[in-house]
C-alpha positions as CSV (number, residue, x, y, z in Angstrom):
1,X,-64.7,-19.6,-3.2
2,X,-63.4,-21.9,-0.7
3,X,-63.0,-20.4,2.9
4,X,-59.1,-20.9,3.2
5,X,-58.7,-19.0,-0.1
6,X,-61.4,-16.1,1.5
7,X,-58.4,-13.8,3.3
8,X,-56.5,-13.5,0.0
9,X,-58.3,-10.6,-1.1
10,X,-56.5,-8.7,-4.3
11,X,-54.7,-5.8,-2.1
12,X,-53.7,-8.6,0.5
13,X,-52.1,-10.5,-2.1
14,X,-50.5,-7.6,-3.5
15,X,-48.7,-6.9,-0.6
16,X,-48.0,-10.2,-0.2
17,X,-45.9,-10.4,-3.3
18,X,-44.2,-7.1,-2.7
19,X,-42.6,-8.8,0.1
20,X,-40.9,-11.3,-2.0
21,X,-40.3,-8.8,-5.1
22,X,-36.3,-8.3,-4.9
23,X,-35.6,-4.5,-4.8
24,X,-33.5,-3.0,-7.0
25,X,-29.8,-2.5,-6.8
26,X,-30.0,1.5,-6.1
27,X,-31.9,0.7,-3.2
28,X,-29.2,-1.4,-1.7
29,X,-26.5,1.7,-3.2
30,X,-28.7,3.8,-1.0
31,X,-29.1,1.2,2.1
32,X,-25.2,0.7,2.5
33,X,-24.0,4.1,3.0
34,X,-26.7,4.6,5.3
35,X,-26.7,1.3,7.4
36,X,-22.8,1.9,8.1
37,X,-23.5,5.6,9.2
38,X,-23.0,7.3,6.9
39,X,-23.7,11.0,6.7
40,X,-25.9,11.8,3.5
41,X,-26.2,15.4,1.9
42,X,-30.2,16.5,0.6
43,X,-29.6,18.6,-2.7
44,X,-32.4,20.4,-4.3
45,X,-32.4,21.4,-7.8
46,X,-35.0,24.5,-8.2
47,X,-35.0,27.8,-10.0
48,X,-37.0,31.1,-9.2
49,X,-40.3,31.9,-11.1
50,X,-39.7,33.9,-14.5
51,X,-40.4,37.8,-13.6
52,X,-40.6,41.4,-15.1
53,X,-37.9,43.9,-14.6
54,X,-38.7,47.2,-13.6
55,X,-38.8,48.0,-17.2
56,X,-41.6,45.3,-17.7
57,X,-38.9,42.7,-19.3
58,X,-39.2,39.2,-19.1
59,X,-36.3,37.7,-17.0
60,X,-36.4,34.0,-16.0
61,X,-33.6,32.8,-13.8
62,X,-30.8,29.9,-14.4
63,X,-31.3,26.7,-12.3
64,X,-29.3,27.0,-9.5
65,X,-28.7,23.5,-6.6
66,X,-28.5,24.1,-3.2
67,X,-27.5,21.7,-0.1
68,X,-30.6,21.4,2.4
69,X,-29.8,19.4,5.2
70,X,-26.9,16.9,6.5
71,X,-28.7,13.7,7.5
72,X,-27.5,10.7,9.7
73,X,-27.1,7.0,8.8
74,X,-29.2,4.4,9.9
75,X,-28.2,4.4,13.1
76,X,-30.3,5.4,15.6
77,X,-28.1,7.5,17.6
78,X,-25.8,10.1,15.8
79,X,-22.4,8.7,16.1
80,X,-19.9,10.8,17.8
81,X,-16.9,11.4,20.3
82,X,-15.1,8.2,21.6
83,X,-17.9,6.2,21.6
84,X,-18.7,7.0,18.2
85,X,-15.3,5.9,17.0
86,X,-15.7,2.6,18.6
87,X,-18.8,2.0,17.5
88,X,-17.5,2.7,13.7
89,X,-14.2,0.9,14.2
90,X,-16.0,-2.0,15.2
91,X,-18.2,-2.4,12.3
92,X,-15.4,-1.7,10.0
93,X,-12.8,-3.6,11.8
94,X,-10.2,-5.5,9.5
95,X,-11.1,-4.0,6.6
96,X,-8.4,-2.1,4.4
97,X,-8.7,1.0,3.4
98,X,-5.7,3.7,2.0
99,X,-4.4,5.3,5.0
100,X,-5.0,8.9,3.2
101,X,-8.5,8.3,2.6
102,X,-8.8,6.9,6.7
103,X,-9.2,10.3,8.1
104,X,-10.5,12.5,5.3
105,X,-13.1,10.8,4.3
106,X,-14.0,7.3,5.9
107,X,-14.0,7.7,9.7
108,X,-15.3,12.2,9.0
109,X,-17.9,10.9,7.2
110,X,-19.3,8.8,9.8
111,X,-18.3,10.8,12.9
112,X,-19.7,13.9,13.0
113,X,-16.6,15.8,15.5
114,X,-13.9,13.0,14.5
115,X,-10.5,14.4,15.2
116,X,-7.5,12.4,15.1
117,X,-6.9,12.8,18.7
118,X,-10.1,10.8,19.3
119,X,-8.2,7.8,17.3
120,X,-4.6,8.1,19.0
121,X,-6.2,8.5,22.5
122,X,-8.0,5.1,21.6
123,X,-4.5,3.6,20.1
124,X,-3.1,5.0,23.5
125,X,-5.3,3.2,25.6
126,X,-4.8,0.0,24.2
127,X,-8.5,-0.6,23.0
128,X,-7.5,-0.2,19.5
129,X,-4.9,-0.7,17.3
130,X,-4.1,-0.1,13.5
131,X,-2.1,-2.4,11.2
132,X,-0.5,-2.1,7.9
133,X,-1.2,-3.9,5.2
134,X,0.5,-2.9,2.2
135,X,2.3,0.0,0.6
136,X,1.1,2.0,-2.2
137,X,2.8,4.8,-3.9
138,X,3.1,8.5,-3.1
139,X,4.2,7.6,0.8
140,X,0.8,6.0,1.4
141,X,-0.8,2.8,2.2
142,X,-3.3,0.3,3.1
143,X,-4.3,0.2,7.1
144,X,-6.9,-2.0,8.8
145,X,-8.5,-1.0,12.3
146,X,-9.0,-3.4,15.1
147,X,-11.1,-3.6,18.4
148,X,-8.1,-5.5,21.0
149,X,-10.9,-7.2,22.5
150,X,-12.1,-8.9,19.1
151,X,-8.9,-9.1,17.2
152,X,-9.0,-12.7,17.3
153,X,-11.5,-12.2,14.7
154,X,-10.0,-9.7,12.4
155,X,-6.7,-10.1,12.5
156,X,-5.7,-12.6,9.9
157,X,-4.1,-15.7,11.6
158,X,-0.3,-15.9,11.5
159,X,0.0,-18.4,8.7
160,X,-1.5,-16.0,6.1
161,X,0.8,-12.9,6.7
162,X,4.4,-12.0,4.7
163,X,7.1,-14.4,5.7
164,X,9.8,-12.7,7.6
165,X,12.5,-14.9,5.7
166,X,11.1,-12.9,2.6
167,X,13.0,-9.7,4.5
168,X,16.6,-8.7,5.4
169,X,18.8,-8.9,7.9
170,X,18.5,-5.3,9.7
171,X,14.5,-5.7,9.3
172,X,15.0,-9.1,11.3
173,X,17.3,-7.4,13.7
174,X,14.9,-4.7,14.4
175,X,12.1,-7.5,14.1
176,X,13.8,-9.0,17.1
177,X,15.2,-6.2,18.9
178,X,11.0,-5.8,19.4
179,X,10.2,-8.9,20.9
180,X,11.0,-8.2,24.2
181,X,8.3,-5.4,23.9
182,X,7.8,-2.1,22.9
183,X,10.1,0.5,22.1
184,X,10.6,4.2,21.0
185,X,13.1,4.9,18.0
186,X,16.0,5.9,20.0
187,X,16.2,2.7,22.2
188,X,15.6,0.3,19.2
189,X,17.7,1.3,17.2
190,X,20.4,0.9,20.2
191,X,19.4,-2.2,20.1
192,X,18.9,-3.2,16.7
193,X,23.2,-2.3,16.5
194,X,23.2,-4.5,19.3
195,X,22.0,-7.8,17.6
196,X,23.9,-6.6,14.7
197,X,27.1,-6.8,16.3
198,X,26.6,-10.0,18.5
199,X,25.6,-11.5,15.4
200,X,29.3,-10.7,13.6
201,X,31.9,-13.3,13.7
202,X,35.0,-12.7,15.8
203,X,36.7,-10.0,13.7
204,X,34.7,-9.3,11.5
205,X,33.8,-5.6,10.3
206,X,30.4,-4.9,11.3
207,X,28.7,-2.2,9.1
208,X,25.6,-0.3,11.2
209,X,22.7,0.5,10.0
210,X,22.0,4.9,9.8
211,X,19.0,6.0,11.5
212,X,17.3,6.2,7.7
213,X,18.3,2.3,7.2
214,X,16.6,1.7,10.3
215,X,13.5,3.8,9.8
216,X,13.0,2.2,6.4
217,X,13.5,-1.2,8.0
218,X,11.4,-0.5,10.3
219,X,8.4,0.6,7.6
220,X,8.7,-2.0,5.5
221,X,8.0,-4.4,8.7
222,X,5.0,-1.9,9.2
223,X,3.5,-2.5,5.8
224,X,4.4,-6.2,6.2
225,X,2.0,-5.9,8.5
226,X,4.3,-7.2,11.8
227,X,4.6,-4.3,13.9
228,X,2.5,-1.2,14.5
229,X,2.6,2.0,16.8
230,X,0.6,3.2,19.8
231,X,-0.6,6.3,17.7
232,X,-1.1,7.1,14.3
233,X,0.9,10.2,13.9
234,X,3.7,8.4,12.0
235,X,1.5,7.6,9.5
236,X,0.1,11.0,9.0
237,X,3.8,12.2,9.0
238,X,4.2,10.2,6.2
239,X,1.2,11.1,4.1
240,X,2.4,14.8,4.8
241,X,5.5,14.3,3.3
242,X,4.6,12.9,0.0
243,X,1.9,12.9,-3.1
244,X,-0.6,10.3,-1.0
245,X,-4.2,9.4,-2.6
246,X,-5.8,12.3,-0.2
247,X,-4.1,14.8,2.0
248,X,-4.3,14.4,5.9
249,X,-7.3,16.2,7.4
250,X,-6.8,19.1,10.3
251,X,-7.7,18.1,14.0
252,X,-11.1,19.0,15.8
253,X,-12.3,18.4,19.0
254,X,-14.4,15.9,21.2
255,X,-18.1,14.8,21.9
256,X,-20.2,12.3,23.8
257,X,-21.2,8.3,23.7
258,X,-23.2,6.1,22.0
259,X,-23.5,2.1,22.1
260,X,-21.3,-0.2,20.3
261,X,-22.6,-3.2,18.4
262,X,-21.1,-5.9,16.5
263,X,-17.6,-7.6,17.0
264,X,-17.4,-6.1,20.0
265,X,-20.7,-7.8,21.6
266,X,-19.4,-11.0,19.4
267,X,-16.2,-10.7,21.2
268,X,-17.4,-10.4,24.7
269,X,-20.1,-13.1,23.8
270,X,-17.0,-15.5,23.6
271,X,-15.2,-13.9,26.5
272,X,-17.9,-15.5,29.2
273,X,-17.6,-18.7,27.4
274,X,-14.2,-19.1,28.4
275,X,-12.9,-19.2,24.3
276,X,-9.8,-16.7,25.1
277,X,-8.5,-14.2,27.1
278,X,-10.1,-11.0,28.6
279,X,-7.9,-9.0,26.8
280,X,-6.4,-9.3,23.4
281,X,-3.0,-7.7,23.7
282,X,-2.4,-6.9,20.1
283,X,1.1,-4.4,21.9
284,X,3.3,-5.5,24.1
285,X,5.9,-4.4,26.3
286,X,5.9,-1.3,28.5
287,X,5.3,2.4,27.6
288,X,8.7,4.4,27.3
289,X,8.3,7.9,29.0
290,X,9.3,10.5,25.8
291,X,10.8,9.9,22.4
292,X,13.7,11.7,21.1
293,X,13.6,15.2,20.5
294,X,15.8,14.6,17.3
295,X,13.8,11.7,16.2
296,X,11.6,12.3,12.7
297,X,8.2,12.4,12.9
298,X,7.4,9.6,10.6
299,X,9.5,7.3,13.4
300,X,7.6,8.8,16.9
301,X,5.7,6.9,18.9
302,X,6.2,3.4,20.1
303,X,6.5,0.6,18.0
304,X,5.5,-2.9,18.9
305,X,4.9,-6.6,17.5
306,X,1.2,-7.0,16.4
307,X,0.6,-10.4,18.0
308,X,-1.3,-12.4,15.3
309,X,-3.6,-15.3,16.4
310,X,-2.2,-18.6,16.1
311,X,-3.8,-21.8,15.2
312,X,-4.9,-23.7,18.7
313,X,-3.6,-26.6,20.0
314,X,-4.7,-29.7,19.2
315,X,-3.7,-30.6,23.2
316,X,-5.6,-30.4,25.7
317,X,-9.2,-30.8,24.8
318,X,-11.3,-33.0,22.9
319,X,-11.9,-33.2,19.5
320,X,-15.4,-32.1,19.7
321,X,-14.7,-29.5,21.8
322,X,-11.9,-27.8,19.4
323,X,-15.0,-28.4,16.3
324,X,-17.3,-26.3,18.6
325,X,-14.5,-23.5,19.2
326,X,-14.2,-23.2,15.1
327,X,-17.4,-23.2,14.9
328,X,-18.3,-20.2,17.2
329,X,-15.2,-18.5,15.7
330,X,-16.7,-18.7,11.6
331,X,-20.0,-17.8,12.8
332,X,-18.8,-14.9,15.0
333,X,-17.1,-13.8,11.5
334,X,-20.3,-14.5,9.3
335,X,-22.2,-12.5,12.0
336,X,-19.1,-9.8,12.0
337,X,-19.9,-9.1,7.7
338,X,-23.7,-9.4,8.1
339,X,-23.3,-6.8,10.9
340,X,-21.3,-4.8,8.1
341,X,-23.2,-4.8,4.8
342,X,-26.1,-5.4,5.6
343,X,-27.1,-7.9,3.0
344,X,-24.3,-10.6,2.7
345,X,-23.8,-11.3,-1.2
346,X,-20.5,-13.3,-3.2
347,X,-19.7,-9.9,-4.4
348,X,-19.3,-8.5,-1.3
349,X,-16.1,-10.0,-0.3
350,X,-14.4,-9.0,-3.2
351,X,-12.6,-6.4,-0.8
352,X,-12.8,-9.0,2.6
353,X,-10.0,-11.7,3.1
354,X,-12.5,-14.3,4.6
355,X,-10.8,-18.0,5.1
356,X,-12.5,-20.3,3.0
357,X,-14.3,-17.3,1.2
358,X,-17.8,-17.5,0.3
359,X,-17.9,-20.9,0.6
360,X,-17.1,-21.2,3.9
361,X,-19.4,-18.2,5.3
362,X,-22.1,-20.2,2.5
363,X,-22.2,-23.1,5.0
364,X,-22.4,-20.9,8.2
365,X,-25.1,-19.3,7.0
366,X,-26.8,-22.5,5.8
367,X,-27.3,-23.4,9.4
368,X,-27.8,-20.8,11.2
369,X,-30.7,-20.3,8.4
370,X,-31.7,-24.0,9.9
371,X,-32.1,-22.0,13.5
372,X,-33.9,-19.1,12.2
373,X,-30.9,-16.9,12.6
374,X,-30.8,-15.2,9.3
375,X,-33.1,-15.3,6.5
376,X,-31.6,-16.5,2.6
377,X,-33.5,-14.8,-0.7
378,X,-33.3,-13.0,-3.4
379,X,-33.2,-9.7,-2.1
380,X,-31.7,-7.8,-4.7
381,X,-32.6,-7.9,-8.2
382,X,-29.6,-9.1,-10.6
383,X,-27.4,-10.5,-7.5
384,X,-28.4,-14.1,-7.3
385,X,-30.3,-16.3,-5.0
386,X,-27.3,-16.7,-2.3
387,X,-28.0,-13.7,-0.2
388,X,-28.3,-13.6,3.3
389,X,-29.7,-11.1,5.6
390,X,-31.2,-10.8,9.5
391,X,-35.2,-10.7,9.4
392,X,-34.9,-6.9,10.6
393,X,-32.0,-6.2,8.0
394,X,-34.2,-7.1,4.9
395,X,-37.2,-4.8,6.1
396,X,-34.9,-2.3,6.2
397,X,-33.6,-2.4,2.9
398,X,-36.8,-3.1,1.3
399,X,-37.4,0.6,2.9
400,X,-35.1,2.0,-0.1
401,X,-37.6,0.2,-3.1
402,X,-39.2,3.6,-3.9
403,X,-36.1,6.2,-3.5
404,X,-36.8,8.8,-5.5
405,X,-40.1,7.5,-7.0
406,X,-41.6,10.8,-5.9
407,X,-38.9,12.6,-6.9
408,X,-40.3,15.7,-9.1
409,X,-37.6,14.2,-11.7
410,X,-39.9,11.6,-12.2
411,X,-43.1,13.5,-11.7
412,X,-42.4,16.8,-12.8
413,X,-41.3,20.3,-12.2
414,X,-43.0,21.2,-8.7
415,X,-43.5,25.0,-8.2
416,X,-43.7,25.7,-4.5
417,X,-44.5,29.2,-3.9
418,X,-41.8,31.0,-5.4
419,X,-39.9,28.4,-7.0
420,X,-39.6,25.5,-9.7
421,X,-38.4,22.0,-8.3
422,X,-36.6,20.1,-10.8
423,X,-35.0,17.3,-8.3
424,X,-34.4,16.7,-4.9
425,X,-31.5,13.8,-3.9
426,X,-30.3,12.3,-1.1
427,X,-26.0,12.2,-2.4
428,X,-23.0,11.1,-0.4
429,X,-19.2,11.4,-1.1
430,X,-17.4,8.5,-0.6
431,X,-13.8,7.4,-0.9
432,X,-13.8,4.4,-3.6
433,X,-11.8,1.9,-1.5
434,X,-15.0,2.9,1.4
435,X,-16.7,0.0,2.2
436,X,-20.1,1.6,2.5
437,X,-19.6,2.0,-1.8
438,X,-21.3,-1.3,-3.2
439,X,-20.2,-0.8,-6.6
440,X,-17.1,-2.8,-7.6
441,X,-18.0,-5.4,-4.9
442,X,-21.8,-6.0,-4.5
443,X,-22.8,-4.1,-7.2
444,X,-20.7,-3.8,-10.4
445,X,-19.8,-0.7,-12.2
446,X,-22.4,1.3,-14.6
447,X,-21.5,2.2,-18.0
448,X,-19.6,4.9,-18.9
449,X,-21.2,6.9,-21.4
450,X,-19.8,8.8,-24.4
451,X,-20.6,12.1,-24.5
452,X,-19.5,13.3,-27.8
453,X,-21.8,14.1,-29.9
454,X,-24.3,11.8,-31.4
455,X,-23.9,10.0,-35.0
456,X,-25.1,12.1,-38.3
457,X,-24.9,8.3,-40.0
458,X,-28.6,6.8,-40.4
459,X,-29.4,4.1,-38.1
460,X,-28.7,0.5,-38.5
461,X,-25.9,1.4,-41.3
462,X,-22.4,0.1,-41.3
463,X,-20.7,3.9,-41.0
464,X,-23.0,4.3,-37.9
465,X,-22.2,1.3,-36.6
466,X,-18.4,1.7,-37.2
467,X,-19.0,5.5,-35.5
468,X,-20.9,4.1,-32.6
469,X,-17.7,1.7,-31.6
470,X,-15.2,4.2,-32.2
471,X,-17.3,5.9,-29.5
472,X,-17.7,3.1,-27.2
473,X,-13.9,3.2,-27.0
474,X,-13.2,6.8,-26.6
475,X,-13.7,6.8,-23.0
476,X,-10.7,4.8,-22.2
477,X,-10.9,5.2,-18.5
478,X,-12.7,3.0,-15.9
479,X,-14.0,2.7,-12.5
480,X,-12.5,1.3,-10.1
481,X,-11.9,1.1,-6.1
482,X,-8.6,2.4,-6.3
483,X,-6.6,4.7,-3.8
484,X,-7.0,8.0,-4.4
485,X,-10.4,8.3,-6.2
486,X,-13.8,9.5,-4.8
487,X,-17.5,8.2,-5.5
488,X,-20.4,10.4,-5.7
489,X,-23.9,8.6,-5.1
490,X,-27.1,10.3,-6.2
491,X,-30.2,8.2,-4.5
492,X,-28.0,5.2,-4.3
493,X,-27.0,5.3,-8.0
494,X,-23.3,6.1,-9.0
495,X,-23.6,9.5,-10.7
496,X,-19.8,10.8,-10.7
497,X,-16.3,8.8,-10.4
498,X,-13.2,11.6,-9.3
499,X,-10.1,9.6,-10.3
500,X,-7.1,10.1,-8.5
501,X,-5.3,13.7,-8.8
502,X,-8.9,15.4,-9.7
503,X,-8.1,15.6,-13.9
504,X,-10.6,13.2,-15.1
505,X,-14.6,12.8,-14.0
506,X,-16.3,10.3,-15.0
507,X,-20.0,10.2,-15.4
508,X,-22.5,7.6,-15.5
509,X,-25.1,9.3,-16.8
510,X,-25.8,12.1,-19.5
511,X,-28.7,13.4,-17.2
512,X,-27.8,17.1,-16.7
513,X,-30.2,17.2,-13.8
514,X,-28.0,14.8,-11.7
515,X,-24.7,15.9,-13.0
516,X,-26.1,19.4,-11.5
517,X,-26.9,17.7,-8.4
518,X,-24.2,16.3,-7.9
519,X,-21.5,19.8,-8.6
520,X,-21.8,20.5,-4.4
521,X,-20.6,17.3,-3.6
522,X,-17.7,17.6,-5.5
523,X,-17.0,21.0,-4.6
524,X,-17.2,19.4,-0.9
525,X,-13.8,17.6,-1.6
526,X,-12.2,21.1,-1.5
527,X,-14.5,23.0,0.5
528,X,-14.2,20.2,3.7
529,X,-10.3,19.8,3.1
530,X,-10.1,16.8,1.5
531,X,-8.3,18.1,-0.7
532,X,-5.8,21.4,-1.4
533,X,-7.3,21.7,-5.1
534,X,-8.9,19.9,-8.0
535,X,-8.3,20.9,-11.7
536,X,-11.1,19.0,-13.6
537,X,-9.8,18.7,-17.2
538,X,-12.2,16.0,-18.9
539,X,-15.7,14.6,-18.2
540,X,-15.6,10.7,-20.2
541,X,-14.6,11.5,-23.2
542,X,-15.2,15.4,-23.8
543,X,-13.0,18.6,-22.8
544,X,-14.5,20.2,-19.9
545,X,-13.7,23.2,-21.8
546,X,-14.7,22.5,-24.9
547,X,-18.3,21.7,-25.3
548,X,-20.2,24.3,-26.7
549,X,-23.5,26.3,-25.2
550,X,-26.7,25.7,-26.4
551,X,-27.5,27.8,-29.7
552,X,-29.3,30.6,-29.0
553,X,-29.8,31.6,-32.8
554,X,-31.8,31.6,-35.6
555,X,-34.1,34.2,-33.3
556,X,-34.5,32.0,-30.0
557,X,-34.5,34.2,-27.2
558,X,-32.9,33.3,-24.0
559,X,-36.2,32.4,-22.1
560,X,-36.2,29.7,-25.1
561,X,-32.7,28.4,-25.1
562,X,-33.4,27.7,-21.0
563,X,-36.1,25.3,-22.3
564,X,-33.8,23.3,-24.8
565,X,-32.5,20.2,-23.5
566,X,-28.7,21.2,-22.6
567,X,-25.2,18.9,-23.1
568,X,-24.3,17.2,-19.7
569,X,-20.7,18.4,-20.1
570,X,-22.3,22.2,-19.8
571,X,-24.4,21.5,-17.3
572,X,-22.0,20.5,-14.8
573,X,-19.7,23.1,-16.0
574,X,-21.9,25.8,-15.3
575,X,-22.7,24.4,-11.9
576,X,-19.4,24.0,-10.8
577,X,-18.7,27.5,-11.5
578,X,-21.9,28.5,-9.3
579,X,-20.1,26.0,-6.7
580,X,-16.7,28.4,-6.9
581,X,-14.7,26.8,-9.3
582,X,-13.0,28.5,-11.9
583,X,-11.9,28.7,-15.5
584,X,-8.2,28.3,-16.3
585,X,-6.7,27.1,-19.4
586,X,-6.8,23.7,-18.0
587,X,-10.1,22.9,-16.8
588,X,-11.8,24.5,-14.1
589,X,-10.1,24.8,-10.9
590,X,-10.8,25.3,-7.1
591,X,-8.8,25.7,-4.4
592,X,-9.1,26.3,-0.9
593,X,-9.4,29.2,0.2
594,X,-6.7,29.9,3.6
């Protein structure tokens, strides 16, 4: 053998090749939540060893799941108190997200003691600011969080936002009556009769706008995404007031610091090159001392312009000089989204508005490949070879290849001591619309199994293939990242889909093991606040009422009808009952308890 072939011995070569192998897409389901902090729940399925009665009966106890540990994202510092927050809104900054799901479920689960007091003393202080960026029914809407000192590259420019022409004339009249700065309600809408009335023609009747005109004005240049508030109490006002996607979470308290990465380093990086300003002043104006006593809730605060970056100047520098600014400015972005998912992949941006889209970011990463800035592969199985990723980044999701290999799932009922392991998981609740869910962007939907029951026909016949599409199409609902609906992840694969208003589960799998595991993280939804109560009605296409147990005739005794292979529908009935749900002529219901 020749010498420079010697070092490739068979176990070198192995490894060799594992660190080309793509992994597959539930380790990147499991990588995301965790890379963008997010807190993950360990579940263990077990049941007690089968023992004699007093009597000298056989008894052998139901499964039952039980929640371990809490553990932290990625990061390594736990994320929490003001620091926290930044550190979170940074990574996430510019990405939408329903404004009912922003405090019970996205910034919660990645602060451990988020309160909303922790986010308005940051929107106080200038450092951060919120934006809307479109309404959705029920009171609710989509809102984007921004670092001021990297809003340059969040923000979208001015050219890409709703035309003001598009609105009427009291929303330009309150429009204006802001541009000399901020204001509280009282004051502006003094001044928005103001403009109203110098606009009139000599004589002319001028009708004035009621304080409800005004506040709705006023709202619909919110969701245009023009003005915004110094706190985010008119928004949760809102959401309180109506049927949003998810209720508005109570208020905790504050905790301590940890480092901030991302934009906010990009930002600063720019800042000593001279690129912009210090400070990007998405409010203007001065503070007022007090808002109106009389003044609703939804309309407290002060409202402001959001300043929107314009396009430079071509005066004033050279040509080359204004290339290199644009050029610093896409790769700050590029390095923004790697900084966010992890892995950078076309899917990704389904829920990003990137200029150019992937074609643009394609070419940034092209060269900064060229510099040995990021690395481009085939990372993940089934996603293409246009994937980029940092050097560290990929070791770290190659990390998640082997989730759950040892799994007793996979390798068999443990006993350990005085128990049976049937499955231990690593789940996480998520909001759909959460960027830390890869599926519907990165990663595209599962299946969504029937679970009625399976054809009588014989196989490969017309009647069971007629059966078997009349089955396909009984589940008539889909995934998707919509407002309102929660994600459960079992190991990084989708396991359960909560559509909006809690009627309808869907499952991805027919595994009763994971349907089990999965009942406590569901039951956290009502348990943690996030919701008032969920009535659970169907699971795909069954009744969650209607499946029937296991038969126990025909002389089977109960030890035997644990052993036989049970429907999915009735395992996750009967552990959502041992989770503190209940049975109503419905479905089965929880609510919180006061």
């Amino acid at each position: 053998m020749p010498r420079c072939f010697a070092c490739f011995v068979p176990g070198r070569l192995a490894a060799l090749r594992r660190e080309i192998e793509p992994v597959p897409q539930r380790a990147y389901g499991a990588f995301l939540p965790a890379w963008q902090g997010v807190r993950t729940q360990t579940v263990k399925v077990s049941r007690r060893l089968a023992e004699t009665t007093e009597y000298g009966a056989y008894y052998e106890p139901e499964r039952t799941v039980q929640v371990l540990a809490e553990n932290s994202g990625a990061s390594a510092d736990t994320l929490e108190g003001r620091e926290g927050l930044l550190t979170v809104i940074d990574q996430l900054a510019g990405v939408r997200v329903p404004a009912s799901a922003l405090e019970t479920l996205v910034l919660p689960a990645r602060v451990r003691d988020y309160s909303p007091q922790l986010l308005d003393s940051l929107l106080a202080s200038g450092e951060v600011l919120w934006r809307g960026e479109g309404e959705i029914s029920g009171n609710d809407g989509w809102v984007s969080l921004h670092l001021t000192e990297s809003a340059e590259l969040t923000l979208p420019d001015s050219s890409r936002t709703q035309a003001l022409d598009e609105l009427g004339p009291v929303e330009h009249a309150v429009f204006e009556a802001l541009s000399g700065g901020g204001l509280f309600f009282m004051p502006l809408r003094e001044r928005v009769n103001d403009i109203l009335v110098s606009r009139a023609a000599s004589g002319e009747v001028v009708h004035l706008p009621e304080a409800s005109e005004v506040s709705a004005a006023l709202w619909r240049l919110v969701w245009a995404g023009l003005v915004t508030n110094d706190t985010f109490a008119p928004v949760r006002a809102m959401l309180a007031g109506g049927s949003s996607a998810h209720p508005v979470r109570p208020a905790a308290p504050l905790a301590r610091p940890v480092r901030r990465r991302g934009a906010a380093r990009l930002s600063a990086a720019r800042t000593s090159a001279g690129a912009y300003p210090r400070r990007y002043s998405g409010l203007s104006g001065t503070r007022a001392s007090s808002s109106d006593p009389q003044v609703s809730a939804r309309d407290s605060g002060r409202f402001s312009h959001i300043s929107l970056p314009q396009s430079r100047p071509h005066t004033g520098g050279t040509e080359s000089s204004q290339e290199a600014d644009a050029t610093v400015t896409a790769y700050a972005r590029a390095e923004l989204l790697l900084d966010r998912y992890g892995v950078l992949t076309r899917g990704a941006l389904a829920s990003e508005d990137v200029p150019g889209g992937f074609a643009a970011l394609y070419r940034v990463y092209a060269a900064a490949e060229e510099r040995a800035l990021v690395r481009r592969g085939y990372f993940i199985e089934g996603l293409g070879a246009a994937q980029f990723a940092s050097p560290a980044t990929v070791d770290a999701v190659r990390s998640y290849t082997n989730i759950g290999a040892d799994n007793p799932q996979n390798t068999g009922a443990k006993r350990i001591k005085t128990e049976e392991v049937f499955g231990v998981f690593e789940g996480v609740l998520l909001a759909a619309t959460d960027p830390a869910n890869p599926y519907g962007a990165a990663l595209t939907w599962p299946s969504v199994p029937s679970l009625l029951p399976a054809s009588s026909a014989p196989c490969g016949t017309e009647e069971a293939a007629r059966e078997s599409a009349e089955t396909a199409r009984s589940v008539r609902h889909r995934p998707g990242r919509k407002a309102g609906a929660c994600l459960i992840l079992l190991d990084g694969e989708a396991v359960l889909y909560l559509e909006r208003g809690g009627k309808t589960l869907l499952s991805f799998t027919a595994d009763p093991l994971k349907l089990e595991a999965a009942a406590p993280l569901l039951a956290r939804i009502v348990q943690a606040g996030i919701a008032e109560k969920i009535v659970v009605e169907k699971l795909n296409d069954c009744d969650i009422l209607a499946t029937p147990e296991p038969p126990t005739h025909r002389g089977a005794s109960k030890t035997d009808s644990n052993r036989l292979p049970e429907h999915a529908v009735v395992a996750l009935r009967r552990a959502l009952l041992a989770q503190g749900f209940y049975t109503t002529p419905r479905g089965l219901r929880m609510h919180r308890s006061l």
